[in-house]
N, C-alpha and C positions, 0 to 999 in steps of 0.2 A: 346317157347310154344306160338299158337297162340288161342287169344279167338276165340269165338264162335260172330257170328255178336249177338249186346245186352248184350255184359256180357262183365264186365269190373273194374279199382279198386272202388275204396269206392269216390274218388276225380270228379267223372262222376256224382256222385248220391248224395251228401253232400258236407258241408262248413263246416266250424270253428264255433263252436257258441259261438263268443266272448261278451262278455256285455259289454257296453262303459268306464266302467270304468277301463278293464283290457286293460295293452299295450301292449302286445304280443300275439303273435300267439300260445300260450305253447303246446295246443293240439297237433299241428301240429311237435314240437320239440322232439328229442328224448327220451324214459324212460328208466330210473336208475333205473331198479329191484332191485338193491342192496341196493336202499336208503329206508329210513325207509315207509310202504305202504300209498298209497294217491291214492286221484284222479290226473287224466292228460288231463279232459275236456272231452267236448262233440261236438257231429257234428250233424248237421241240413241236414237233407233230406231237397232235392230242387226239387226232379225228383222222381218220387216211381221206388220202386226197392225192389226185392227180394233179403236177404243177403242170402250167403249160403257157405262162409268160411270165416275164422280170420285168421290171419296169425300173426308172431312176427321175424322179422330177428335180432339178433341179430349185431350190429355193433363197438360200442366203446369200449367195453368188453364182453370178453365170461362171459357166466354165469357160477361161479363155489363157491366153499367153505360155501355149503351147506347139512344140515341133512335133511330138507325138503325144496324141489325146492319154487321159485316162481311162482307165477299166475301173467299173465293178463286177465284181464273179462272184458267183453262186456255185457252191460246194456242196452237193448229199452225202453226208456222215451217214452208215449204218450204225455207227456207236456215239453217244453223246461225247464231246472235248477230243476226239480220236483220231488223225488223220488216216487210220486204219481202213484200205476199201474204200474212203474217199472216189469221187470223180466228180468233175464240173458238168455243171448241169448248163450255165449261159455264162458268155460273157459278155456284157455292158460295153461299147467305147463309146463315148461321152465327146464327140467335136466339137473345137473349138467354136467359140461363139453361140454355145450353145447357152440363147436367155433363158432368164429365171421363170418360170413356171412351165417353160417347155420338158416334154417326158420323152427319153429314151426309152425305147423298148427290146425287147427279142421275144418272139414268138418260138417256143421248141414242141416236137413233138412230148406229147403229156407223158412225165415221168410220173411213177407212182412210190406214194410215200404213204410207209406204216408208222403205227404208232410208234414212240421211242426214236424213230431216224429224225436226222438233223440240217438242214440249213444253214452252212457257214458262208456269212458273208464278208468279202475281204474289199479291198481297192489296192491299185496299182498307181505313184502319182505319175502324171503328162511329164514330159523333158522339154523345159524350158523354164520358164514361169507361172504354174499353172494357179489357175482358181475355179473355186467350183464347190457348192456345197449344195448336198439335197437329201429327200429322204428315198428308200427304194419300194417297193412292193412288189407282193408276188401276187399273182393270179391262179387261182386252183378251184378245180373241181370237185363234185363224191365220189369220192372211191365205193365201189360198191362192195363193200368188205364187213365182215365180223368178226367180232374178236377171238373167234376159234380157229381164223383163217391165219389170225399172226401170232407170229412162234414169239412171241415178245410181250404177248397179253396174256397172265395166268392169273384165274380166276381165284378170287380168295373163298377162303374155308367161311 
């Protein structure tokens, strides 16, 4: 499948937003649905971009030996680490039996994101026995934006 010229993954348009004291990349690592729910970090807009799908492939386990599926959710922070103004942008449920390389998806209408806002990604796990690991992605387009449009881009001397 080919994009559209300007639309492209989530890696075009964000980074890691690591805090110095963490040494790993975990964001960027794959998620255990099956492990008890947590966060799995957050990614920093570098480039504005409309998001306008999530995606979840599963890879080291299918998700199964659940009563109710897993979530992955996708959160847009206006402040990087902030639950501040927070609101969910998709949420993921991952059915059972869902094999390994098969992708869940949600298509949302395109949110738009400036530079500095965030991406937090979390999971919920299934009730039962769940398993399930994979990696997610985001789908985004160009924002057609300059950096005198966002109150969060100030030009150095």
């Amino acid at each position: 499948m080919a994009y559209v010229n300007g639309e492209g993954s989530h890696l075009q348009f964000f980074v890691p937003a690591i805090q110095l004291a963490e040494n790993a990349a975990e964001v960027l690592k794959e998620i255990d649905i099956g492990a008890a729910s947590g966060t799995h970090g957050e990614l920093v807009c570098v480039k504005p971009c409309k998001v306008k799908r999530f995606q979840f492939v599963l890879s080291g386990e299918l998700a199964g030996g659940t009563t109710t599926a897993p979530t992955v959710v996708f959160k847009k922070r206006p402040t990087p680490f902030s639950s501040s103004g927070q609101s969910t942008l998709a949420t993921l449920t991952v059915p059972d039996a869902t094999g390994i390389g098969k992708c869940v998806y949600k298509e949302i209408s395109p949110v738009s994101m400036n530079v500095g806002d965030t991406i937090q990604i979390s999971w919920t796990v299934g009730v039962g026995t769940p398993t399930g690991m994979g990696y997610y992605s985001i789908i985004c387009e160009d924002e057609a934006e300059v950096p005198g449009n966002n109150s969060d881009m100030i030009a150095s001397a």
